[in-house]
PDB file with one MODEL, atoms N, CA, C and O in Angstrom:
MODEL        1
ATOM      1  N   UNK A   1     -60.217 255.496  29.883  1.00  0.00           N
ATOM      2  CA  UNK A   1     -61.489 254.838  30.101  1.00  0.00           C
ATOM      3  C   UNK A   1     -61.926 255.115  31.547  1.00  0.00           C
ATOM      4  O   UNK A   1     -61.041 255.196  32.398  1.00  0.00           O
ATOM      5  N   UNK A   2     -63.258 255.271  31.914  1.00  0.00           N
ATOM      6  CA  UNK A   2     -63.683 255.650  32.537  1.00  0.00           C
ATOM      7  C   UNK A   2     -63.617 254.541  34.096  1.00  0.00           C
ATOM      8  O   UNK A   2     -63.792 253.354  33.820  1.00  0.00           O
ATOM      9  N   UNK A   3     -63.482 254.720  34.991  1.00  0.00           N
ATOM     10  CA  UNK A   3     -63.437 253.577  36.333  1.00  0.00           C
ATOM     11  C   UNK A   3     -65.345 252.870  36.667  1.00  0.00           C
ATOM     12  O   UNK A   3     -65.579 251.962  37.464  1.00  0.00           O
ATOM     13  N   UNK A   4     -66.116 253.387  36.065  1.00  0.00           N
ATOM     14  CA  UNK A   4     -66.554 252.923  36.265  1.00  0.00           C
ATOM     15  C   UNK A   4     -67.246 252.041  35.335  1.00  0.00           C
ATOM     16  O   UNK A   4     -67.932 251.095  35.723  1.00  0.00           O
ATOM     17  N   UNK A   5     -67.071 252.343  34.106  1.00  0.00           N
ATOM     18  CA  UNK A   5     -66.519 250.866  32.539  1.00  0.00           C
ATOM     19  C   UNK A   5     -65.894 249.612  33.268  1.00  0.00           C
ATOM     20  O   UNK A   5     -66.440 248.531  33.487  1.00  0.00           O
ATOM     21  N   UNK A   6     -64.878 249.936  33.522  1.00  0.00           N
ATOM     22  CA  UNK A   6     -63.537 248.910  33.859  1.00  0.00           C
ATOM     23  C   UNK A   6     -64.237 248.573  35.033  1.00  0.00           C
ATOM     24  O   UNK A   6     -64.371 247.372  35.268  1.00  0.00           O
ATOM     25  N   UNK A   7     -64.723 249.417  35.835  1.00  0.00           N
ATOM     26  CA  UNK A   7     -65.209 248.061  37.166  1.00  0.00           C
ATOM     27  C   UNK A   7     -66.666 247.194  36.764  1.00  0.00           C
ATOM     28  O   UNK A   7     -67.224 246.370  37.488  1.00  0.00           O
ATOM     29  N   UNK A   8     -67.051 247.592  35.544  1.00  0.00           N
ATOM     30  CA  UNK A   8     -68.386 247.193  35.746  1.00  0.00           C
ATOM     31  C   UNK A   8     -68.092 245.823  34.609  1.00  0.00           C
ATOM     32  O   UNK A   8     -68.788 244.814  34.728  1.00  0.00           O
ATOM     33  N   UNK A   9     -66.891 245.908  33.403  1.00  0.00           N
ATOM     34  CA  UNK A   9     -66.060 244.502  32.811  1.00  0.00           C
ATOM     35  C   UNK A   9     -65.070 243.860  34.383  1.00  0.00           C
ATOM     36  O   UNK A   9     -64.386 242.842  34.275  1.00  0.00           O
ATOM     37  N   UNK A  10     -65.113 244.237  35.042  1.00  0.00           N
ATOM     38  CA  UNK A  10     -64.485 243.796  36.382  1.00  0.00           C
ATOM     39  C   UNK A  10     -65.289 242.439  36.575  1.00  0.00           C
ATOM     40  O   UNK A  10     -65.259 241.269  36.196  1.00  0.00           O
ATOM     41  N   UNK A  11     -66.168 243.456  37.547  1.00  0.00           N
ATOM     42  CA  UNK A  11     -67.678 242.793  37.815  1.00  0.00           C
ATOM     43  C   UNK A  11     -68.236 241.428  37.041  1.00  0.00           C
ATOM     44  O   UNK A  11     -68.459 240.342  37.577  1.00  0.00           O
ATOM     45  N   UNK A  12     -68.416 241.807  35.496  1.00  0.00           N
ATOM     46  CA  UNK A  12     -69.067 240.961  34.880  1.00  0.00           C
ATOM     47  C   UNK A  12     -67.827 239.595  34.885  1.00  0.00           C
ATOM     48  O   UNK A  12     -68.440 238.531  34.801  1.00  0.00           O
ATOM     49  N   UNK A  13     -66.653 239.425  34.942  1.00  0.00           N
ATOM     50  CA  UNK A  13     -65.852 237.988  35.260  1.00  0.00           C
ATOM     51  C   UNK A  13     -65.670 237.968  37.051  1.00  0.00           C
ATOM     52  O   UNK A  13     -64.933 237.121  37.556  1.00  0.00           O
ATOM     53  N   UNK A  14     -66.215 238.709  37.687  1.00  0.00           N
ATOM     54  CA  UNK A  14     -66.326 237.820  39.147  1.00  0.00           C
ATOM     55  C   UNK A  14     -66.719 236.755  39.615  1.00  0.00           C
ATOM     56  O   UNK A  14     -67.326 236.234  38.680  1.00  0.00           O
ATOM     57  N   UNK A  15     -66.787 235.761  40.896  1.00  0.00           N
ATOM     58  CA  UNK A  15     -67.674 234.568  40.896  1.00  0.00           C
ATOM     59  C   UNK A  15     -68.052 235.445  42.078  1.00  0.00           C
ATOM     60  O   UNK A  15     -67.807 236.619  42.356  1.00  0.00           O
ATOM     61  N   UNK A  16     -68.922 234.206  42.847  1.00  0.00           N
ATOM     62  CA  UNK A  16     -69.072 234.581  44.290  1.00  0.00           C
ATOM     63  C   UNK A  16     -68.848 233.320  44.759  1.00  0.00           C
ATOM     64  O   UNK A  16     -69.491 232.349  44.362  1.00  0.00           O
ATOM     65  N   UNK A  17     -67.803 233.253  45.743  1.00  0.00           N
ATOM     66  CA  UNK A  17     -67.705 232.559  46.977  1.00  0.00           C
ATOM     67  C   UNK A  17     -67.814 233.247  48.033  1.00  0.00           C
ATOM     68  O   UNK A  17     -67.359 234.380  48.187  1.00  0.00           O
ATOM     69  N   UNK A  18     -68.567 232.457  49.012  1.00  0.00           N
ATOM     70  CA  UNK A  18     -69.119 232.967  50.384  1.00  0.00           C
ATOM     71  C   UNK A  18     -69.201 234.280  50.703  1.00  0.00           C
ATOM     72  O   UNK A  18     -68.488 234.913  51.482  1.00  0.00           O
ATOM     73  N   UNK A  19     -70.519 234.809  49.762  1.00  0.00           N
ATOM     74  CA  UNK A  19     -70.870 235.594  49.354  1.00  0.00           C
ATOM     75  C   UNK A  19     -69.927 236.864  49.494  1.00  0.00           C
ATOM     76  O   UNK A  19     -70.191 237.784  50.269  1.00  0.00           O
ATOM     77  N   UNK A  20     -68.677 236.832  48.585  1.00  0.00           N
ATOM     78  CA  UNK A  20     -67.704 237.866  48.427  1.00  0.00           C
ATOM     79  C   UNK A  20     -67.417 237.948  47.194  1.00  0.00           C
ATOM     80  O   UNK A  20     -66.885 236.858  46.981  1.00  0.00           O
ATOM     81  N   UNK A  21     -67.414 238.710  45.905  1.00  0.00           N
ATOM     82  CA  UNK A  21     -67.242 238.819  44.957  1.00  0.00           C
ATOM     83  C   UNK A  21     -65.465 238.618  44.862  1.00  0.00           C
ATOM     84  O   UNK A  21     -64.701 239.229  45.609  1.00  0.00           O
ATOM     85  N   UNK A  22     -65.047 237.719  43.877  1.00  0.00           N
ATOM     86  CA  UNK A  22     -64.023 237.172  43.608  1.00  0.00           C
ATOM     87  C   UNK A  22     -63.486 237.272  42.136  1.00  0.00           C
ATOM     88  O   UNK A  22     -64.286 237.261  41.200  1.00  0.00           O
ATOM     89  N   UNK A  23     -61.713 237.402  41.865  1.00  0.00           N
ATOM     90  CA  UNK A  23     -61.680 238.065  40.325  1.00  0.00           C
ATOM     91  C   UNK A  23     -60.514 236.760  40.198  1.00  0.00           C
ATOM     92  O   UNK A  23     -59.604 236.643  41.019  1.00  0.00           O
ATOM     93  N   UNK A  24     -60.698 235.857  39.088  1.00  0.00           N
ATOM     94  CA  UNK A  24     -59.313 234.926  38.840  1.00  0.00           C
ATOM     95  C   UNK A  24     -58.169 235.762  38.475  1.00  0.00           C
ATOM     96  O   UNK A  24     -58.301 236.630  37.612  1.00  0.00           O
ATOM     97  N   UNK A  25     -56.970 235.547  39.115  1.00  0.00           N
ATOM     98  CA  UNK A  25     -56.099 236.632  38.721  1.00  0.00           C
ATOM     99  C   UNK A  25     -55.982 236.412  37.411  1.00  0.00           C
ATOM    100  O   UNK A  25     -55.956 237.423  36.709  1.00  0.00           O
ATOM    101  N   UNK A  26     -55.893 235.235  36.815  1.00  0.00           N
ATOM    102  CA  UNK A  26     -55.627 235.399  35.618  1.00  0.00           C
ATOM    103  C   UNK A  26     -56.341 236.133  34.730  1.00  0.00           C
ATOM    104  O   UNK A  26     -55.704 236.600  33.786  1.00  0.00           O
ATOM    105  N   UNK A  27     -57.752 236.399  34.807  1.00  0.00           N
ATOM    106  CA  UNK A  27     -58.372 237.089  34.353  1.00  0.00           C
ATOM    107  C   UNK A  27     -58.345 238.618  34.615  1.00  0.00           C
ATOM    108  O   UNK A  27     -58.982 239.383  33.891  1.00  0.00           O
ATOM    109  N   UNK A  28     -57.612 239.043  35.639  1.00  0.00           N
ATOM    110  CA  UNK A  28     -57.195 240.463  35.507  1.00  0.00           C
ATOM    111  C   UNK A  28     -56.034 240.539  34.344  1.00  0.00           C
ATOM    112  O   UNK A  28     -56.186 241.481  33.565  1.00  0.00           O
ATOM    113  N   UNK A  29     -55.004 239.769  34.130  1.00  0.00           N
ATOM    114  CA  UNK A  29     -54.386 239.851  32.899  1.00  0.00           C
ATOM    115  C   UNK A  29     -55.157 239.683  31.639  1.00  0.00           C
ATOM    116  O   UNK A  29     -54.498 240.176  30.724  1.00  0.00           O
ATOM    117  N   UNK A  30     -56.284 239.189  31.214  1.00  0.00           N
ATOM    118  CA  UNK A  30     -57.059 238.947  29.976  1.00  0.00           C
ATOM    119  C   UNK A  30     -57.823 240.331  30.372  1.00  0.00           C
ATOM    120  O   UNK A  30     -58.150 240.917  29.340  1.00  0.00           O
ATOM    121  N   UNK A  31     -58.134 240.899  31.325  1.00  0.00           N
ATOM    122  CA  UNK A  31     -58.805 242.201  31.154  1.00  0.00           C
ATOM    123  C   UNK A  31     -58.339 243.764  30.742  1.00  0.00           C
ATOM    124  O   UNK A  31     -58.842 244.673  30.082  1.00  0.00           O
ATOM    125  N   UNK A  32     -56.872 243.529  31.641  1.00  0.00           N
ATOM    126  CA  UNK A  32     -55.629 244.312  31.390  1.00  0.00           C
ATOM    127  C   UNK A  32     -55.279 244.581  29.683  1.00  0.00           C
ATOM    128  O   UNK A  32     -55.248 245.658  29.087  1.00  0.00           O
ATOM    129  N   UNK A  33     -55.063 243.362  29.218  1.00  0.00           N
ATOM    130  CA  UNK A  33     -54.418 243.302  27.894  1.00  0.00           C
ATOM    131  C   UNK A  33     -55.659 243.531  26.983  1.00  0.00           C
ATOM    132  O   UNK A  33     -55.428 244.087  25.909  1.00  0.00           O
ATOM    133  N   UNK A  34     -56.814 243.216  27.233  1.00  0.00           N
ATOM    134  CA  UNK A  34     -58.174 243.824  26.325  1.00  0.00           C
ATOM    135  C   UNK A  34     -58.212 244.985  26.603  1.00  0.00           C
ATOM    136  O   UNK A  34     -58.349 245.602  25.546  1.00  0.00           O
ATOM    137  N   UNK A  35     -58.164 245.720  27.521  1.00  0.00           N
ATOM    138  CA  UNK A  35     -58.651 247.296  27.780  1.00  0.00           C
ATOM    139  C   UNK A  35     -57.147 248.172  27.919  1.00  0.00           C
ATOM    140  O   UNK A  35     -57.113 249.274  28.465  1.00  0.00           O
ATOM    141  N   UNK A  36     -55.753 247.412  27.259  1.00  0.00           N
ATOM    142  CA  UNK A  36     -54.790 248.611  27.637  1.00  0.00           C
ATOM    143  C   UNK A  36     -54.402 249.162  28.902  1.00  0.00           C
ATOM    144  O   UNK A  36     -54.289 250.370  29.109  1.00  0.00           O
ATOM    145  N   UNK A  37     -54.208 248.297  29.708  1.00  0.00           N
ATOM    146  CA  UNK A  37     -54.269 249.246  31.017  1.00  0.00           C
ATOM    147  C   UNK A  37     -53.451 248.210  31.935  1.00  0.00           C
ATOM    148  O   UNK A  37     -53.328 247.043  31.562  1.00  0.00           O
ATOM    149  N   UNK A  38     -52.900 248.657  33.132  1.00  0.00           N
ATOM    150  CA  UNK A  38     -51.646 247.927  33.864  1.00  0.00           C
ATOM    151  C   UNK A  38     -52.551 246.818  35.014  1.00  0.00           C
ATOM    152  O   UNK A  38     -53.694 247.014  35.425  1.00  0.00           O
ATOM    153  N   UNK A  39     -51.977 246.073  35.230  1.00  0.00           N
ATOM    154  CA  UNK A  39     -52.881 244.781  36.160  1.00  0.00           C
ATOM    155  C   UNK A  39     -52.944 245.657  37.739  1.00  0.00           C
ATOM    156  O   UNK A  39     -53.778 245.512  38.633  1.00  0.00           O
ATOM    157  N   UNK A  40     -51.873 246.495  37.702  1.00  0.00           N
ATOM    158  CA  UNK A  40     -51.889 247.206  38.965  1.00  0.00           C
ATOM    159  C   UNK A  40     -53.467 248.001  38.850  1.00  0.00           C
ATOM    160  O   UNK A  40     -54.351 247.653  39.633  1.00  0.00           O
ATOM    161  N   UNK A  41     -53.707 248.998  37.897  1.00  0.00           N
ATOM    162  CA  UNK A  41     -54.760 249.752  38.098  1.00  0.00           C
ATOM    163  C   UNK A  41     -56.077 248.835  38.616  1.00  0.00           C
ATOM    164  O   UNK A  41     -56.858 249.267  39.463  1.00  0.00           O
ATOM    165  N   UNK A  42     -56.213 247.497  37.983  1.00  0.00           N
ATOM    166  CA  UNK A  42     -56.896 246.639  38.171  1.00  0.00           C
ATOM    167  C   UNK A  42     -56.815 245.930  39.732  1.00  0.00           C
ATOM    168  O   UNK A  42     -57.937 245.830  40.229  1.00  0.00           O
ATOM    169  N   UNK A  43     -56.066 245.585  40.315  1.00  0.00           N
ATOM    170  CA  UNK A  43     -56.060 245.496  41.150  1.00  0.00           C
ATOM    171  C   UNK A  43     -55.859 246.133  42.167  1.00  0.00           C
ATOM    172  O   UNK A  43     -55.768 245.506  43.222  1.00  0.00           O
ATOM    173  N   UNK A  44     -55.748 247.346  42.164  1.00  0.00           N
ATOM    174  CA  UNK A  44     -56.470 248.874  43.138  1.00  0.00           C
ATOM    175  C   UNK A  44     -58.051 249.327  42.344  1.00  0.00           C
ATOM    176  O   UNK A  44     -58.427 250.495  42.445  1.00  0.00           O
ATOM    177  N   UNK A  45     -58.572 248.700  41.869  1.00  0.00           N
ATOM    178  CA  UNK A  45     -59.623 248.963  41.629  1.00  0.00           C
ATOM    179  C   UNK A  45     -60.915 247.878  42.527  1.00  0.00           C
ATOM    180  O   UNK A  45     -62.053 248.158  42.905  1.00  0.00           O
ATOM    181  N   UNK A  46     -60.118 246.606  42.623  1.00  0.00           N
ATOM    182  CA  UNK A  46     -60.655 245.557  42.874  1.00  0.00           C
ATOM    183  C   UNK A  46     -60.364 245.709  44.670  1.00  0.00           C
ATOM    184  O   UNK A  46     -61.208 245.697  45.567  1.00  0.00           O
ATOM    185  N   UNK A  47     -59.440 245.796  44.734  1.00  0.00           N
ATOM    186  CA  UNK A  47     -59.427 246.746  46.489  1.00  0.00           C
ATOM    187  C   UNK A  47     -60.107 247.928  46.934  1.00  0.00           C
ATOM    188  O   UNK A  47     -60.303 248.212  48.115  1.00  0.00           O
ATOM    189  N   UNK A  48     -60.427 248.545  46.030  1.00  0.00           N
ATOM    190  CA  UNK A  48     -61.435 249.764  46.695  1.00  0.00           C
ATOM    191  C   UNK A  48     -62.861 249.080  46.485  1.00  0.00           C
ATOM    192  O   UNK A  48     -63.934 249.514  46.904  1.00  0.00           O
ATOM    193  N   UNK A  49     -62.657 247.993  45.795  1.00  0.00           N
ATOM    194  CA  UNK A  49     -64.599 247.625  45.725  1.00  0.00           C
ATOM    195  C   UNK A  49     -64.346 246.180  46.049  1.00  0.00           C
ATOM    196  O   UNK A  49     -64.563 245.237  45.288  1.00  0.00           O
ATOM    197  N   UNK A  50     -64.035 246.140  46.831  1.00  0.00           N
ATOM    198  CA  UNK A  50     -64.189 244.707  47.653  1.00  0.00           C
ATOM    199  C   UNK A  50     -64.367 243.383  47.208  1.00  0.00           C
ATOM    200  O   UNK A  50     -65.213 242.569  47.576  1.00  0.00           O
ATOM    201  N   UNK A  51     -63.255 243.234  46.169  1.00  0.00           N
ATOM    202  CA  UNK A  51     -63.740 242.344  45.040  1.00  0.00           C
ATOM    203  C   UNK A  51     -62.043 241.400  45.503  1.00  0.00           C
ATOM    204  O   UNK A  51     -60.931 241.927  45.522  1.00  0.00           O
ATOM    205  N   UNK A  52     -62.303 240.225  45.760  1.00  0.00           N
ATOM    206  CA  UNK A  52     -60.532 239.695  46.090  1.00  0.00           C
ATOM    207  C   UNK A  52     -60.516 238.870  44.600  1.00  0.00           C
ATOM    208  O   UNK A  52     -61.309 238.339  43.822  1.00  0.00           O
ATOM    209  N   UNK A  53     -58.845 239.174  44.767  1.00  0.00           N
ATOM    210  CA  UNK A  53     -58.629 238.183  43.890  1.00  0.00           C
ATOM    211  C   UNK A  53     -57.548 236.730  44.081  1.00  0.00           C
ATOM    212  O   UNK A  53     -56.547 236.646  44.792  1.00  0.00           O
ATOM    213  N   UNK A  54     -58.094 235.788  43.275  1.00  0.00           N
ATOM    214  CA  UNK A  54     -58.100 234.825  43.825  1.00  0.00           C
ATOM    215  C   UNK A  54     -56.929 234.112  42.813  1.00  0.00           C
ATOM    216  O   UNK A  54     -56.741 234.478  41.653  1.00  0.00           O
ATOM    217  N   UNK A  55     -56.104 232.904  43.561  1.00  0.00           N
ATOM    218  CA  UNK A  55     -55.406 231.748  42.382  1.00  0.00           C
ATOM    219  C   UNK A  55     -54.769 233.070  41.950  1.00  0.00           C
ATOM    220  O   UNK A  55     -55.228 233.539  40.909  1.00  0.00           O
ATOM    221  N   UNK A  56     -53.810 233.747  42.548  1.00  0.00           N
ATOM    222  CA  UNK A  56     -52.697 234.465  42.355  1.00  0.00           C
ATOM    223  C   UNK A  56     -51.635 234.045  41.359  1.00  0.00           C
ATOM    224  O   UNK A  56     -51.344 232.914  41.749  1.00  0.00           O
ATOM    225  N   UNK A  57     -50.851 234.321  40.241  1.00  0.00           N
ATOM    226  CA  UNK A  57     -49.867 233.684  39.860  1.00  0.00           C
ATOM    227  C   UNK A  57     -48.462 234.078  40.430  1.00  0.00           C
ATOM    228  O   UNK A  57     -47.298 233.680  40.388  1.00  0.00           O
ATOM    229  N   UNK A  58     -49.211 235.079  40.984  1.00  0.00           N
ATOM    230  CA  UNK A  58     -47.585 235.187  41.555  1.00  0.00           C
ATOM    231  C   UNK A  58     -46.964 234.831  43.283  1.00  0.00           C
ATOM    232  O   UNK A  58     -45.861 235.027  43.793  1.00  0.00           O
ATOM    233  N   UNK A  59     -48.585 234.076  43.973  1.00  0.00           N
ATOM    234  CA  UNK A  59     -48.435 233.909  45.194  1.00  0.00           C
ATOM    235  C   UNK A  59     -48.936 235.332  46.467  1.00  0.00           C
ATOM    236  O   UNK A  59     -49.157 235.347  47.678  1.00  0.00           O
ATOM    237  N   UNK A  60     -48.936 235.974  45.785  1.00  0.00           N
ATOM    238  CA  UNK A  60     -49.487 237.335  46.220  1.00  0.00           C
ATOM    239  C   UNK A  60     -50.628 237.613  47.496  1.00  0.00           C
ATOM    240  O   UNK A  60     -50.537 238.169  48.590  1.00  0.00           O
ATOM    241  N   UNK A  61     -51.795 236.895  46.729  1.00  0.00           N
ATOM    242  CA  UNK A  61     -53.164 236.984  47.967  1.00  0.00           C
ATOM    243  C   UNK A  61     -53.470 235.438  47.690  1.00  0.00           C
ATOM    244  O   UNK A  61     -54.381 234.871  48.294  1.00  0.00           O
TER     245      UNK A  61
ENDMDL
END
């Protein structure tokens, strides 16, 4: 799938706080497991486009 599909289902579950686009981590796992693809790719995707993610489960960011 193409990177710019996956960033643009990225995108559409972001919020904005103080005006910074924001991804619930948990929702990189519900995006991961819908589109086949590793939470890592997702979250080097979300680092090259300035998107943080937030409520870590693993303590992370």
């Amino acid at each position: 799938m193409e990177k710019d599909i996956i960033l643009g289902i990225i995108e559409s579950h972001c919020k904005i706080q103080q005006d910074k686009k924001c991804l619930a981590c948990s929702d990189t796992y519900k995006i991961a497991e819908k589109l086949k693809i590793n939470v890592s790719d997702i979250g080097k995707l979300c680092n090259e486009n300035g998107i943080k993610i937030i409520g870590c489960q693993l303590g992370c960011f």
